[in-house]
C-alpha positions as CSV (number, residue, x, y, z in Angstrom):
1,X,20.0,29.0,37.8
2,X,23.0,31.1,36.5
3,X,23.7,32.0,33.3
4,X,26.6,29.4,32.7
5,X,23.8,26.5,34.0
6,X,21.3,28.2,31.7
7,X,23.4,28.1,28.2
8,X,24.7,24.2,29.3
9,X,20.8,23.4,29.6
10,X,20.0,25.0,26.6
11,X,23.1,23.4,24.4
12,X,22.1,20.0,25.6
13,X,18.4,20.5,24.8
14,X,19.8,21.5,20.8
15,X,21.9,18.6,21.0
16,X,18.7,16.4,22.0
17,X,17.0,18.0,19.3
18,X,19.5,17.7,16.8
19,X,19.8,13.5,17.7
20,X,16.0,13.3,17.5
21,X,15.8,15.4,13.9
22,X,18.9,12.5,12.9
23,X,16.4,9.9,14.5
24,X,13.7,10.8,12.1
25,X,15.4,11.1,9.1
26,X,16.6,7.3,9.5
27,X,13.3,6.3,10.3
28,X,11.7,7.8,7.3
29,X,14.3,6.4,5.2
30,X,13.6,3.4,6.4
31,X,9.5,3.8,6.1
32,X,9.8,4.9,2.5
33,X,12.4,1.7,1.8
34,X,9.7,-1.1,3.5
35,X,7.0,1.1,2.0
36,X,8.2,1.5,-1.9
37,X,6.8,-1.8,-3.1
38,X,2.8,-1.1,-2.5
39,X,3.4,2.7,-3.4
40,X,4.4,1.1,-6.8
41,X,1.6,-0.9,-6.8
42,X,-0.9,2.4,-6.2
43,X,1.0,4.3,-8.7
44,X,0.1,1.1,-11.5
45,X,-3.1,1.6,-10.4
46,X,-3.2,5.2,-10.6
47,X,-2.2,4.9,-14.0
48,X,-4.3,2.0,-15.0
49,X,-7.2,4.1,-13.7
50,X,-8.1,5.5,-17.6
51,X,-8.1,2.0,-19.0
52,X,-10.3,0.6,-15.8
53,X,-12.9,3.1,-16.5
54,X,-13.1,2.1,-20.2
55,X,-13.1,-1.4,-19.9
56,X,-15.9,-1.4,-17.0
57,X,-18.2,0.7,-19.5
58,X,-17.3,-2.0,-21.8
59,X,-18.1,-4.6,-19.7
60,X,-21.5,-2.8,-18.6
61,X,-22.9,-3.4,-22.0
62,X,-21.8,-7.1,-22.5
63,X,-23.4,-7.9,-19.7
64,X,-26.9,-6.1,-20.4
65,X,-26.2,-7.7,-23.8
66,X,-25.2,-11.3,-22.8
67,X,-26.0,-12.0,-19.5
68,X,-25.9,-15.7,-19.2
69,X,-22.3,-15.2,-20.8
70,X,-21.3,-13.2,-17.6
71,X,-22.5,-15.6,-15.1
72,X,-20.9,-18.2,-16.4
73,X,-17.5,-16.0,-15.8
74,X,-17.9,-14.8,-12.5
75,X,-18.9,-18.3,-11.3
76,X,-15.8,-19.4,-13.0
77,X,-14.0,-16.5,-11.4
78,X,-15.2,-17.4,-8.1
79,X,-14.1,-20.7,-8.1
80,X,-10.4,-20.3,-9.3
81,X,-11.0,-17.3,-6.8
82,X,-12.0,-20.2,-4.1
83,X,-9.2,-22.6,-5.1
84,X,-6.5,-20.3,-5.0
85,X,-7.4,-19.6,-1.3
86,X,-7.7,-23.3,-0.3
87,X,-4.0,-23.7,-2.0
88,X,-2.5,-20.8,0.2
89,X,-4.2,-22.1,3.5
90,X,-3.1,-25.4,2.8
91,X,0.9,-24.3,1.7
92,X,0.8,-21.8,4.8
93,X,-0.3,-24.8,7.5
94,X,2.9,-26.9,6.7
């Protein structure tokens, strides 16, 4: 291979290089533009974390406190829980 051959080769392989660099960046672009909407959604619940750590201790004690009280929540829980999902299957088959 001669010298000429040599710097060709090696100009096209930084050309390749540069395309594939170009490549990236518009695909992570793109990734971070389909992704911003749940990364929002973690950084709520980053922030949220304080107030979710409170509010379970709270709800520790009113449920040693009041247990009946509870049950009667998360079986009402549960079943809007249940009838949202029947809703959505049944909007989603038509």
């Amino acid at each position: 291979m001669s010298r000429r051959e040599r710097e060709q080769r090696i100009h096209d392989l930084l050309g390749d290089i540069q395309q594939q660099r170009l490549d990236l960046s518009a695909a992570r672009r793109d990734w971070l533009q389909h992704t911003a909407h749940y990364d929002r959604g973690w950084h709520t619940f980053i922030n949220l974390r304080r107030y979710l750590a409170i509010g379970s201790g709270v709800l520790a004690i009113w449920s040693v406190r009041s247990p009946s009280l509870m049950l009667r929540w998360a079986k009402r829980g549960f079943g809007v829980w249940s009838t949202w999902r029947m809703i959505k299957s049944t909007l989603n088959q038509r």
